[in-house]
C-alpha positions in Angstrom: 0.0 0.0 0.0 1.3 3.6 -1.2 0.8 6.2 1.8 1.6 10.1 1.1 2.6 12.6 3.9 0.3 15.7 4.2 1.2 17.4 7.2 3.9 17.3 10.0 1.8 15.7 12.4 0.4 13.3 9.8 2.0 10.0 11.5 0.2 10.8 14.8 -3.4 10.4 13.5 -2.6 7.7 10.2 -0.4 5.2 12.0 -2.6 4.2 15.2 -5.9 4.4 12.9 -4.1 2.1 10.1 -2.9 -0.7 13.1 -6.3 -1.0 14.3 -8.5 -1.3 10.9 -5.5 -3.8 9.9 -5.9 -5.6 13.2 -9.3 -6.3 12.8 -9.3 -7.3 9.3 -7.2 -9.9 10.2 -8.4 -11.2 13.4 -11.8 -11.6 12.8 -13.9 -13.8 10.3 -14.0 -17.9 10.2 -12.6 -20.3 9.6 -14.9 -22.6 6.6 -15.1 -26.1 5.4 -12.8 -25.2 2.8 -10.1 -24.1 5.1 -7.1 -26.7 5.7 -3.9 -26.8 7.1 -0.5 -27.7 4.8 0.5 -30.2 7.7 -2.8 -32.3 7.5 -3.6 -32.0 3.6 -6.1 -34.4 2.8 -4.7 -36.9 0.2 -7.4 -35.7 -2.7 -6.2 -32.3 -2.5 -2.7 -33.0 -2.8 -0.9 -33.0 -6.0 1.3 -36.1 -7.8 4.8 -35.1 -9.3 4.4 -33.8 -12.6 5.4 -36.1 -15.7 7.9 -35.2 -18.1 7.4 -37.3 -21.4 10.6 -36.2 -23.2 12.3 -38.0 -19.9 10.5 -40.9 -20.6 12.5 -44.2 -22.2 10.4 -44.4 -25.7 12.8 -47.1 -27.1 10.8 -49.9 -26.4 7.7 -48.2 -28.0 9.3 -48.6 -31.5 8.3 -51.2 -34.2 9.5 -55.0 -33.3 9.9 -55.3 -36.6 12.9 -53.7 -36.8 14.7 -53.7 -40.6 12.6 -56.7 -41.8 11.5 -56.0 -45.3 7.9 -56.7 -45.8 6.4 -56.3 -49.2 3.5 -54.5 -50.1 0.9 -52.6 -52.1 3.4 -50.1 -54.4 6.6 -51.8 -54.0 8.4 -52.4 -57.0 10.3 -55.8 -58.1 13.0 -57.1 -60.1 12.2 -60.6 -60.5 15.5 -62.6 -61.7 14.7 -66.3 -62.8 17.3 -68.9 -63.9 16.9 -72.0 -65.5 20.7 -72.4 -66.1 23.9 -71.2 -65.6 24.4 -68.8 -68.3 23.3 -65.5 -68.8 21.0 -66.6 -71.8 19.3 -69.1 -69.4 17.8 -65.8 -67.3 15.0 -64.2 -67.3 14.7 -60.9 -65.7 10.9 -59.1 -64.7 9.9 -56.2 -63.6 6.4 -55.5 -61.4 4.7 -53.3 -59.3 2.4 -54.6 -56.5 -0.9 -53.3 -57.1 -3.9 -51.9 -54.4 -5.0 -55.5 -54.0 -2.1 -57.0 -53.0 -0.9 -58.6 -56.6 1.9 -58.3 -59.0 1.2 -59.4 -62.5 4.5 -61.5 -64.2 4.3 -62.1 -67.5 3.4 -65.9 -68.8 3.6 -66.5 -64.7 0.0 -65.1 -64.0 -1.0 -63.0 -61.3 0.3 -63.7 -57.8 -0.9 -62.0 -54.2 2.9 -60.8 -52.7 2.0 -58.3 -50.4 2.6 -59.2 -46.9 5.5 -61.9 -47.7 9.2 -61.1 -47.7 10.9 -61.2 -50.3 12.2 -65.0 -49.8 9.0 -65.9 -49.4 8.1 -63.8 -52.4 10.4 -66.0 -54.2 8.8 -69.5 -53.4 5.7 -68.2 -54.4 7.0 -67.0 -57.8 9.2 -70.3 -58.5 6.3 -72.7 -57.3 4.2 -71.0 -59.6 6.6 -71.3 -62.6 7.4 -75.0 -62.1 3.3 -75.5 -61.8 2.7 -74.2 -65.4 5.6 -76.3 -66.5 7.3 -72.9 -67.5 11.0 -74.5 -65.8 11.3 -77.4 -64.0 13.7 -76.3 -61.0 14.1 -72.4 -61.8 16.4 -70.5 -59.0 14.2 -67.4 -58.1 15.4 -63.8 -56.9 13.3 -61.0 -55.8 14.7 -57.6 -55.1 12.9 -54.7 -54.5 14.0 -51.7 -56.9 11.7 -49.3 -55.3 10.0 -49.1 -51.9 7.0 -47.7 -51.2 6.8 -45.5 -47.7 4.0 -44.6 -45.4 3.3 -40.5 -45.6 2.4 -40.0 -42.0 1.2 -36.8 -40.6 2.4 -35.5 -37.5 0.5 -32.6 -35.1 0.7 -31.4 -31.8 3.4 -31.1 -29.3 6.1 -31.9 -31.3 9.2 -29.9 -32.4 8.2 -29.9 -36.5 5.0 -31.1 -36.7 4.1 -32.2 -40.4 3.9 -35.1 -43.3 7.1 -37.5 -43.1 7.4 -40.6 -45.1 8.4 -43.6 -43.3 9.3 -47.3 -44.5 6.0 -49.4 -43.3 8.6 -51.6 -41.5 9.7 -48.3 -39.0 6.0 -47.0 -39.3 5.2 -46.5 -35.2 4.6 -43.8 -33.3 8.3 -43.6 -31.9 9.9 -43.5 -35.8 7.3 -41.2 -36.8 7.8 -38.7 -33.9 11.2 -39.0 -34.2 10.8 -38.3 -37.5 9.4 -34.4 -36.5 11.8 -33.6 -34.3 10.9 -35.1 -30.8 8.7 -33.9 -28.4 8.1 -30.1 -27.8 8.5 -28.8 -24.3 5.0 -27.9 -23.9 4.4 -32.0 -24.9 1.5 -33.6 -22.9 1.6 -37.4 -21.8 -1.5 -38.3 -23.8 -1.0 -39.4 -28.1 -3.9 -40.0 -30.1 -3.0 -41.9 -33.2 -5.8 -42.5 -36.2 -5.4 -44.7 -38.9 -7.2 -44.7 -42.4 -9.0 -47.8 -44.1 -6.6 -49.8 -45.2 -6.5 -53.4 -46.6 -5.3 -56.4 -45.4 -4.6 -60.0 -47.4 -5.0 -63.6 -45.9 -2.4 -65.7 -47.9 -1.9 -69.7 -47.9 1.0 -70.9 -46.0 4.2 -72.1 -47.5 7.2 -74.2 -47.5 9.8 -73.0 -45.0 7.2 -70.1 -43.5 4.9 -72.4 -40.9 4.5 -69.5 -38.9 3.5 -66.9 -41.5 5.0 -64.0 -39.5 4.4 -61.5 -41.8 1.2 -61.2 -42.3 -0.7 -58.2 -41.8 -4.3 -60.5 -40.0 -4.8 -64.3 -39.4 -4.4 -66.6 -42.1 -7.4 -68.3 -43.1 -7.2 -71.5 -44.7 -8.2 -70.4 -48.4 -6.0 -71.4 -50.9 -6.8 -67.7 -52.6 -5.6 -64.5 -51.4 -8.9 -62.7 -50.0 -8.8 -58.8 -49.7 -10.6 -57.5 -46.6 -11.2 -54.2 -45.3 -11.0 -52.4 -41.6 -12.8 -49.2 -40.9 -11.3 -46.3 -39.7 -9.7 -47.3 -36.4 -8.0 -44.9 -33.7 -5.9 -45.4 -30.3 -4.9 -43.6 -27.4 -1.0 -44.1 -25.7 0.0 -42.4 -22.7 3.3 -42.4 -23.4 4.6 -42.4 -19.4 2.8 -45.9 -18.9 3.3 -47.6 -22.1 7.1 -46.7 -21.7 7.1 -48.6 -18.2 5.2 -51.6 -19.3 8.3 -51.6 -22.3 5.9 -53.0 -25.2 3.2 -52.7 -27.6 2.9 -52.5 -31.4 1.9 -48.7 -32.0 2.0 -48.9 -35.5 0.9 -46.3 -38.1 -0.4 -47.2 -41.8 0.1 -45.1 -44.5 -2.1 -41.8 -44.5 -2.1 -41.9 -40.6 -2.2 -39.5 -38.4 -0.6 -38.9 -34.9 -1.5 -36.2 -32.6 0.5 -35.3 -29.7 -0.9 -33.7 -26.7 -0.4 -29.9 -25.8 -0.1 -28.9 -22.3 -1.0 -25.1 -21.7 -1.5 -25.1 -18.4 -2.9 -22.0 -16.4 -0.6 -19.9 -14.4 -0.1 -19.5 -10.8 -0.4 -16.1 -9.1 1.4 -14.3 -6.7 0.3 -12.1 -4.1 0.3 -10.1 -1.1 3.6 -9.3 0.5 6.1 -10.3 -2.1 8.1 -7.8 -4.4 7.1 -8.7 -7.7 3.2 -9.7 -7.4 1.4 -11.1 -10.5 1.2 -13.9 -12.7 4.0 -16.7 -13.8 4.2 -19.8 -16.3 3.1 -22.8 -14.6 6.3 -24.8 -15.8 5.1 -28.2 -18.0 6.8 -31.3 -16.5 8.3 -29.7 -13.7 7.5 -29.5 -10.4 6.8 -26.3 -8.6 6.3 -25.6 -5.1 5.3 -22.5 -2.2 8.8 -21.3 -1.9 9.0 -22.0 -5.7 6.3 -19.2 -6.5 7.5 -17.0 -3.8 11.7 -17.1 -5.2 9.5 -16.1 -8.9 8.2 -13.3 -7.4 11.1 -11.8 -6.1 10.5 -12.9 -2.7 8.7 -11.3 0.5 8.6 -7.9 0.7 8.2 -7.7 4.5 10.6 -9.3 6.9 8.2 -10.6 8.8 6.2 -12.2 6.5 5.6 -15.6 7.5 1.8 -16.7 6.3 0.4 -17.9 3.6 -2.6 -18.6 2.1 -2.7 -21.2 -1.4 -6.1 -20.9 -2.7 -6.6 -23.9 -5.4 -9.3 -24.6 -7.5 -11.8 -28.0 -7.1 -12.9 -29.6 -10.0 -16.2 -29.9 -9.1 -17.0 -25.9 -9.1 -17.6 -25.6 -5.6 -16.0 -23.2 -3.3 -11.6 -23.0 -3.8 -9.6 -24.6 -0.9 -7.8 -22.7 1.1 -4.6 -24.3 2.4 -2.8 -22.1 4.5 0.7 -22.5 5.7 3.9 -21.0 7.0 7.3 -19.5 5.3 9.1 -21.1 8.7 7.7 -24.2 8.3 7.6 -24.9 4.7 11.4 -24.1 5.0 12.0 -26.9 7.5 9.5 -29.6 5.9 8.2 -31.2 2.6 4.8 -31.7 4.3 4.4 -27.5 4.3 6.7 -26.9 1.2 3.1 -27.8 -1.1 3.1 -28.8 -4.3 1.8 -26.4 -6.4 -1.3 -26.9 -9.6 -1.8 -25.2 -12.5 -4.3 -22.2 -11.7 -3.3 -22.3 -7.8 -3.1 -18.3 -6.0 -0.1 -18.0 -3.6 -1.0 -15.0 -1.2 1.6 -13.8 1.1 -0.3 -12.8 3.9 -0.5 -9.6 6.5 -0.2 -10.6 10.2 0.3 -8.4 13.3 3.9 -8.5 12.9 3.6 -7.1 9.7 1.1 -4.5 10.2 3.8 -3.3 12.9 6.9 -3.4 10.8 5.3 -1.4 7.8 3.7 0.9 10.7 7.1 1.3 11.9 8.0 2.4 8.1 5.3 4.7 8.0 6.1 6.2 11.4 9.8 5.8 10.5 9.4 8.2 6.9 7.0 10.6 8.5 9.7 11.3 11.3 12.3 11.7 8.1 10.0 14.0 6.9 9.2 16.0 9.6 13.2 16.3 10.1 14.2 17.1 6.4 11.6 19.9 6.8 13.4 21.8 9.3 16.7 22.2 7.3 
């Protein structure tokens, strides 16, 4: 509070009047429901630690697929068969896997490839030959010439959000994220991932591949490849839990999109007996506490300031707690030292001890006055 001298005797009549309306202000009123102690906190309005995704360990959130090549819709092959051992004895092919799954060799046919390796790929192409009597024990070799990628698109909390292209094998959340930069500061723990319709092939088993790892859904037990389709699908991570579980397939398909979380969390406010009273940043993954708020506002502007008052916000709209607390003991003790939430008010408050030291000011500059009028 500003006070302005207007006379010599000034601090004779302001400074008792001031004590006493302060005085009363202070000791009177009561004590609500609402109104706790720091000390004895009840658990549901006491605050967890704050979570920091970008110190989370997301390597175990990545793809278990690793580098295997998988083929698929738009991948190109070079298809090498030999009969013999000369060059004259080759035959060299070149097909793109369509939409459905298929890849059109000439005199071959048409055969479903996408979701095979490319050793499988070959067992399929050579089994095929020696079934139309093209070659009776052609060697086959499949290379892929040109790879398709996923375009994933990438929003949110991240450092360059926007459309990356990713092999499908490395197409997971992790890759993709990666992909824009990592996680911005402001990043929340919460990623929403949608994926478009896409298709998927059931494909007979073969030789050598009893397992049939690679296939996108269950194999059925049709001899033909059957082309199925899966409506737009969506899925939530929290990154913080799926990093301590260590697992999961968070995969993306091509045309995906992953949305990372923002956190823009209200600011605390300062006020009351502290130099630098207003508003501050509530800081996103980091914990901040009384003494915290108080150090951002410059710190107490009294020396005898010693109470405090948080007032936080309930969820449920009904009257804000009132926590109050002491500078002494929230020195000495964790259980007084609160944790701070976004939107919380931190007010310094007036006792009589401070009401006397800034009536001592008051008396203290009138008297300074009084004297610097006389010479």
């Amino acid at each position: 509070m500003n006070y302005r001298r207007t006379g010599g005797n000034a601090k004779d009549s302001q400074a008792p009047f001031f004590i006493t309306v302060a005085l009363l202000c202070i000791l009177t009123g009561c004590r609500s429901d609402n109104h706790f102690f720091a000390e004895s906190l009840p658990m549901s309005l006491r605050l967890a630690a704050q979570s920091n995704p970008q110190e989370a360990d997301l390597s175990g959130l990545a793809s278990a697929n690793g580098s295997s090549e998988v083929l698929g819709p738009g991948d190109v092959l070079d298809v090498s068969i030999a009969a013999g051992l000369t060059e004259k004895d080759q035959v060299k092919l070149s097909s793109r896997i369509a939409d459905d799954g298929n890849a059109s060799l000439p005199e071959i046919g048409t055969i479903q490839l996408a979701g095979y390796p490319p050793q499988a790929a070959e067992s399929l192409i050579r089994m095929e030959a020696i079934k139309k009597n093209l070659y009776k024990n052609p060697s086959v070799t499949v290379t892929v010439s040109h790879a398709r990628k996923n375009r994933i698109r990438v929003l949110g909390a991240v450092k360059q959000p926007g459309i990356y292209e990713l092999p499908p094998s490395a197409s997971d959340v992790v890759s993709a994220i990666a992909e824009a930069g990592g996680l911005a500061e402001n990043a929340g723990e919460n990623v929403e991932v949608r994926n478009p319709v896409s298709a998927s092939y059931d494909r007979p088993a073969i030789a050598g591949d009893p397992q049939n790892p690679y296939s996108p859904v269950s194999s059925s037990s049709a001899e033909t490849p059957v082309a199925s389709t899966r409506s737009m699908n969506s899925y939530r991570i929290n990154l913080i839990s799926a990093s301590k579980d260590g697992g999961g397939d968070y995969l993306v398909s091509d045309g995906g999109v992953i949305m990372v979380e923002k956190r823009d969390p209200d600011p605390v406010s300062v006020i009351g007996l502290v130099k630098n009273p207003g508003k501050y940043d509530f800081p996103v993954g980091k914990d901040i506490h009384v003494l915290d708020a108080i150090a951002l506002a410059g710190g107490i502007s009294n020396q005898l300031a010693n109470k405090v008052y948080v007032i936080r916000p309930v969820a449920n709209g009904a009257n804000p707690a009132v926590i109050e607390l002491t500078i002494y003991k929230a020195k000495r003790s964790g259980d007084s030292n609160i944790r701070l939430g976004p939107g919380d008010v931190v007010s310094v408050e007036q006792t009589p001890g401070t009401v006397f030291m800034e009536a001592l000011q008051i008396i203290r500059f009138g008297v300074s006055g009084s004297v610097g009028t006389l010479f």
